[in-house]
C-alpha positions in Angstrom: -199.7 108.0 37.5 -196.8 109.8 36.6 -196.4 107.7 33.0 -199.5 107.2 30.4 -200.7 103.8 30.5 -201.7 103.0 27.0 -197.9 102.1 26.3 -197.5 99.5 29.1 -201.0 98.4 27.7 -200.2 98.3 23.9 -197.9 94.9 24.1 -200.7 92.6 25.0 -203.2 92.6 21.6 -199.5 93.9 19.8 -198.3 89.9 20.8 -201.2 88.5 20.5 -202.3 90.0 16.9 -198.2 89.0 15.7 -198.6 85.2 16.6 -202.2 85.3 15.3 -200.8 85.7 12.1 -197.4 84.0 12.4 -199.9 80.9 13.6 -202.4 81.7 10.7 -198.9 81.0 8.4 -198.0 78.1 9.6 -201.3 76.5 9.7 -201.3 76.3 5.9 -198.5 73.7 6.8 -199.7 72.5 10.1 -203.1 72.6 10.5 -206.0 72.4 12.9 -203.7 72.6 15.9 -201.5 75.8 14.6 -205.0 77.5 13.4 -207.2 77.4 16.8 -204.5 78.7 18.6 -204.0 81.7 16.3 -208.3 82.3 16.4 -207.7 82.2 20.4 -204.9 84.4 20.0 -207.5 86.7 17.9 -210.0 86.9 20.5 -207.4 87.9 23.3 -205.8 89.9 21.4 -209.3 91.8 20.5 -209.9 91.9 24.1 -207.1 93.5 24.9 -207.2 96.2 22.3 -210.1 97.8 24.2 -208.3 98.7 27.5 -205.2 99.7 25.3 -207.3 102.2 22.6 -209.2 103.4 26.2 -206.4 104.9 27.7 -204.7 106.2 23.7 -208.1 107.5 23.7 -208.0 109.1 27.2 -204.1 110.4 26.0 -205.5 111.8 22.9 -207.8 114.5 24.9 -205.0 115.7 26.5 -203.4 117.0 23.4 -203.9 120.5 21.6 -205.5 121.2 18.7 -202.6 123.3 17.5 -199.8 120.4 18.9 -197.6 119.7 15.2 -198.1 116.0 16.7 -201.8 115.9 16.6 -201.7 115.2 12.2 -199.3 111.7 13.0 -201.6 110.7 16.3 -204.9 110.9 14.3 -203.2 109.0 11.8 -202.3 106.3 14.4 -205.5 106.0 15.9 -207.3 105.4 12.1 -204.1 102.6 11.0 -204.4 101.0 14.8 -208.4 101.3 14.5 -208.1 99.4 10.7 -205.7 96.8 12.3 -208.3 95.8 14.6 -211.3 96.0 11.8 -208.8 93.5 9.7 -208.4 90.7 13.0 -211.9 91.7 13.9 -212.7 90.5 10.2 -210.4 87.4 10.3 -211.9 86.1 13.6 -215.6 86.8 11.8 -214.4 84.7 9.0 -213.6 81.5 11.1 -216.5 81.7 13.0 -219.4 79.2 12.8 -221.6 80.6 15.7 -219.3 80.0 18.6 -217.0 77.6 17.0 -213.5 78.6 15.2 -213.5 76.7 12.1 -209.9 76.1 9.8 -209.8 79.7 8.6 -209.7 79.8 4.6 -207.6 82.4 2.4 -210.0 85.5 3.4 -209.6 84.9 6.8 -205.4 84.2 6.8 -205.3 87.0 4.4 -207.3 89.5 7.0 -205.0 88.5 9.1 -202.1 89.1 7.1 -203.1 92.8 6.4 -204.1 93.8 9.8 -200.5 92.6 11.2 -199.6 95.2 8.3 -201.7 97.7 9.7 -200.2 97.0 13.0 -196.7 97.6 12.1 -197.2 100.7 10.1 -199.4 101.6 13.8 -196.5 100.8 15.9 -194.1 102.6 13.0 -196.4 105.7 13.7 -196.3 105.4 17.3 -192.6 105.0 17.8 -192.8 108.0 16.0 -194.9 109.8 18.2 -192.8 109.5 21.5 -189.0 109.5 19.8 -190.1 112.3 17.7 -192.9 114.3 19.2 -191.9 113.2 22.8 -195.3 112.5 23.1 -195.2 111.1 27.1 -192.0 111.8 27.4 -191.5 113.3 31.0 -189.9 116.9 30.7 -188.5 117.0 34.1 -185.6 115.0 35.8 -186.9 111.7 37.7 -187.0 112.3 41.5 -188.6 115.8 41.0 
């Protein structure tokens, strides 16, 4: 593959955590519709993480100890890895054994700090490829 495929992976549990939260929002004025969508949105977007933090993983060996990038990628991995923890802990929250329940104020407010976590994770990794040029093929496209 001539292009690292955590970035084309990175959109799915990035969508799916955002409207998790937008949904955990509105479902204070809602309800029980607006709420089981976000905690299906929660599990998708856990289940997509995987794949997506695989391949960061897999992009992460490939960089030198000694690379001025490798401080702001380890810091990516930790913010992305506590975005998940925070939705992992929000989904645990509405859980009764394998039912979502209406999440209460610990669950919403999981929620509302792992979408934080998520941006400042995104921040860092925009940072990464328009700074570092992390990915960023060095020679011209046909070649």
């Amino acid at each position: 593959m001539r292009h690292p495929l955590h970035p084309a992976l990175v959109h799915f549990p990035i969508a799916c955590w955002s409207l998790a939260t937008a949904a955990d929002l509105a479902s204070l004025v809602w309800g029980e519709p607006v709420w089981r969508f976000a905690g299906v949105l929660l599990v998708a977007g856990i289940g997509f993480s995987i794949p997506a933090m695989l391949a960061g993983f897999l992009e992460l060996m490939k960089i030198t100890e000694d690379s001025p990038a490798i401080k702001d990628v380890n810091r990516h991995m930790i913010v992305v890895m506590s975005a998940l923890a925070f939705y992992t802990a929000s989904l645990l929250l509405r859980l009764h054994g394998t039912h979502l329940t209406e999440p209460g104020l610990p669950a919403i407010g999981s929620s509302v700090l792992g979408f934080l976590f998520l941006c400042a994770a995104g921040w860092l990794g925009g940072k990464l490829v328009y700074g570092h040029r992390l990915g960023v093929s060095h020679t011209p496209p046909g070649q």
